[in-house]
N, C-alpha and C positions, 0 to 999 in steps of 0.2 A: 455125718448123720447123728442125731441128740435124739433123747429119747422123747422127747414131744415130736418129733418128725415121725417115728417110726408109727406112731399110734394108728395113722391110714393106712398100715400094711393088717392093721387087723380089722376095721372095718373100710372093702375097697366096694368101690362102687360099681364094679362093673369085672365082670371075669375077663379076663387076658388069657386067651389059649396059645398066642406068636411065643416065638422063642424068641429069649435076648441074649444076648453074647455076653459074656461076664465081663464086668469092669471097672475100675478104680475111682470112678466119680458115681457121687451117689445116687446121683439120678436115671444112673443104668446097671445099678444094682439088681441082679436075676429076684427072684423068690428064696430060690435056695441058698442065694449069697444072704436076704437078709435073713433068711430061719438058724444058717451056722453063728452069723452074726450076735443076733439074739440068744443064740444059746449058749456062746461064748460069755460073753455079757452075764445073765443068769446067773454062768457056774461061776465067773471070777468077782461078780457083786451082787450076790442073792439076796441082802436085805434091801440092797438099793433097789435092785430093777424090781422084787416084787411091791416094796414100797408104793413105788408107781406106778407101777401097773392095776395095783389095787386101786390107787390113788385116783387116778383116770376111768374107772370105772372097767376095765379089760376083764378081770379073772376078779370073781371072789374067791378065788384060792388063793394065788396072788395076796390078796388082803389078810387070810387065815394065816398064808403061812409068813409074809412080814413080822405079826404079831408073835407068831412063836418064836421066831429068830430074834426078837426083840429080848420078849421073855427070858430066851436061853442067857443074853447079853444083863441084863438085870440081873440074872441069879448067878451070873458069875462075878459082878461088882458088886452088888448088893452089902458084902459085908464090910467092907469101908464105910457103910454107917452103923454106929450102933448101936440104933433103935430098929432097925431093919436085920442087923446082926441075931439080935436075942428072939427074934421071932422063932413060935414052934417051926420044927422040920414041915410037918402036914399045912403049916399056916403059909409059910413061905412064899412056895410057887404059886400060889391063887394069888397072894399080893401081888407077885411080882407080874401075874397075869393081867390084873387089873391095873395094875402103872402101865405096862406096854399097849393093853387095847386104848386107855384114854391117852397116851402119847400120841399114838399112830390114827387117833381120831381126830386128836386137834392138829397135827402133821396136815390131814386130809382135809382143812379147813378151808377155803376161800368166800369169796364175796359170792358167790353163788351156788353156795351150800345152802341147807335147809334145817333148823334145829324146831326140836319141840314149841308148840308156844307157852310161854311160861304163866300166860294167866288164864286158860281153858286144860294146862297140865297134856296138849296133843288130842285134848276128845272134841275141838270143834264149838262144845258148849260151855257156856258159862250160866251159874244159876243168878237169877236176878228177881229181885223185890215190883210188884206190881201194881196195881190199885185198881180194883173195877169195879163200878155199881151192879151191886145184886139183890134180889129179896132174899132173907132167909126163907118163907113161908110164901106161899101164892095168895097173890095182895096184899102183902106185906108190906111195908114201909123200904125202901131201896135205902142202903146205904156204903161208900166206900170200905172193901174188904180187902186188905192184904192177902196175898199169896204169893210165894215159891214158883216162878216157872225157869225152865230151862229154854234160851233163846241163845240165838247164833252169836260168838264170838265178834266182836268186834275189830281185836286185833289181829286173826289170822281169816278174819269173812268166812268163821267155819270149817278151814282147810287141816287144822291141828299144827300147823307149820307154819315158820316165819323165816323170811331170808337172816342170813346169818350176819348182811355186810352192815355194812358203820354205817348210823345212823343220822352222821353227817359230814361224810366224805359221799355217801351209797355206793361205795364198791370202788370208789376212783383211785383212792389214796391221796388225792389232793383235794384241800379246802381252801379257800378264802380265806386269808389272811385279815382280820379287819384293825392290825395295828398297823402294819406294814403301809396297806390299803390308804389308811387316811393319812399316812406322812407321804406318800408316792404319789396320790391322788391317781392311778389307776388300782386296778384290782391286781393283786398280787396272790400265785399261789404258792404254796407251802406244802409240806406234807402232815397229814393230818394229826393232830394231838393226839386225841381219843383213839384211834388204831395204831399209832405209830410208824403210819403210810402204809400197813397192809393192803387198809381196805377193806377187811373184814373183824369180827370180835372173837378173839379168843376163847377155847374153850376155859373155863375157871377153872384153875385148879382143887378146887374145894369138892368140884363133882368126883374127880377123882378119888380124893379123900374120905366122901361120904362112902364111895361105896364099898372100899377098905373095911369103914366101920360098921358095916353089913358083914365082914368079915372076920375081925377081931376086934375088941375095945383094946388092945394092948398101947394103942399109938395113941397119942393127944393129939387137939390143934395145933398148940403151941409147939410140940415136936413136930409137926407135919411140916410151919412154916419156919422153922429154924435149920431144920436136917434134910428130912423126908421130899421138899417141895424141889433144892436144887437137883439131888440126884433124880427127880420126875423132869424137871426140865433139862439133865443131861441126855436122857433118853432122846429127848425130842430132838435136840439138836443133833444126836447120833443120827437119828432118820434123814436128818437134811445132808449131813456129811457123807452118807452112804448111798444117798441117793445122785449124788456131787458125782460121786464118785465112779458110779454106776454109767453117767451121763460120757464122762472123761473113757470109758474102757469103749463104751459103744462109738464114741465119735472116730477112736483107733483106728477099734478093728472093722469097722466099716466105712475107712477112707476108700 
C-alpha cells in the first residue's frame, strides 16, 4: 500500500456495510486495518504523511500543519547560516514561516496546478488603450479619442489563473528533440530543458524572498542568492525526503 493508493479510502464511492475479514494483502485490507495503518503512518512520519495529504488536496490541516513542522525544522537549522543567524529573536520565526509556506507551496507544485496570471496580477482584467470616434459637442465635428478601458485578459480568458505546466513540454516532461531529430531522421524524445523533465515551472525563488522583505530589510539579494537560497531549497528537498519516507513506513505496515 503507498500513499497515492490510499487516497480512495478517503474519497470512496460507494458505502460497504459487508464485513471483510482482516488480511495481509492489500486489497483485503478491513477499514479499520487501513485507519490503524494510517495512523501509524502519521505518528512515525508526520511531516511526510501530512505533506501529502495536504498535497493531494485531503485535509487543509494536513497542509497547516506540514508547514508548521517545516517551520519548527527551519528554526532549529536555521543558525548554520549567518545571515539567518543574526536575525531579531521576534523577526526569526515569521522568516522561517515564510521559507517553509513557499517550500511546501512549490513541494505542492505540478503540471496541473494553477498560479496567479502574471499580466492581469489574478483580477481577470487588464487595462488597455482604445480609439473611438466621438463628438465632443452635439454636431460637432467627430474625432478619434483615446481612452482607458478595462477588457478581459487575454492570457488567463479572464479566469485570474494560468496553468502552471511548461510551456513547452505542457505537462509531459518530454519534448522533441530537434538536434537528435534531424541526425536520427525520426522524432526523438528527451526530457525537457526548460522544466528539467518536471513538466511543470517552479515556483521562483525570489517570490519567496520578496516576501521576507515585507518582513525585514536586514537580508540582501545577493545574501539571499549566495547563503539564504540553498538552505530554502534544503527545505524543499526535506519535504520530498520525508514524504519518501512517509510512503516506505505505509507500504510496511500495511503489507
Amino acid at each position: 500500500m503507498s500513499l497515492e493508493s490510499s487516497v480512495k479510502y478517503h474519497f470512496p464511492k460507494t458505502q460497504n456495510f459487508t464485513s471483510m475479514p482482516p488480511a495481509t494483502a492489500s486489497d483485503a485490507l478491513s477499514g479499520t486495518d487501513m485507519m490503524g495503518a494510517m495512523g501509524l503512518t502519521q505518528s512515525l512520519a508526520p511531516l511526510g504523511y501530512s505533506a501529502f495529504m495536504g498535497k493531494v488536496g485531503i485535509s487543509k490541516n494536513d497542509a497547516t500543519r506540514a508547514v508548521s513542522l517545516l517551520q519548527e525544522i527551519a528554526l532549529q537549522t536555521c543558525d548554520k547560516v549567518a545571515a539567518l543567524r543574526k536575525l531579531e529573536i521576534d523577526i526569526k520565526p515569521i522568516v522561517m514561516q515564510i521559507l517553509a509556506t513557499y517550500a511546501y507551496l512549490d513541494h505542492c507544485q505540478s503540471a496541473a496546478s494553477k498560479k496567479p496570471c502574471p499580466s492581469c496580477q489574478a483580477s481577470g482584467f487588464i487595462d488597455a488603450e482604445v480609439f473611438t470616434m466621438k463628438s465632443p459637442f452635439s454636431g460637432g465635428t467627430r474625432r478619434n479619442v483615446r481612452e482607458v478601458v478595462r477588457v478581459k485578459c487575454h492570457q488567463c480568458d479572464g479566469k485570474g489563473l494560468v496553468s502552471s505546466s511548461c510551456n513547452d513540454c505542457k505537462g509531459r516532461g518530454r519534448a522533441v528533440s530537434r538536434k537528435l531529430s534531424e541526425e536520427q531522421g525520426v522524432p526523438v524524445l528527451c526530457n525537457c530543458k526548460r522544466c528539467s523533465g518536471r513538466g511543470y515551472e517552479r515556483i521562483p525563488s525570489t517570490d519567496a524572498f520578496n516576501a521576507v522583505c515585507q518582513i525585514t530589510d536586514a537580508l540582501t539579494l545577493d545574501t539571499w542568492k549566495k547563503t539564504i537560497k540553498p538552505f530554502y531549497d534544503e527545505l524543499i528537498t526535506k519535504l520530498e525526503i520525508e514524504e519518501g519516507y512517509a510512503n516506505s513506513v505505509l507500504a510496511k505496515v500495511a503489507r
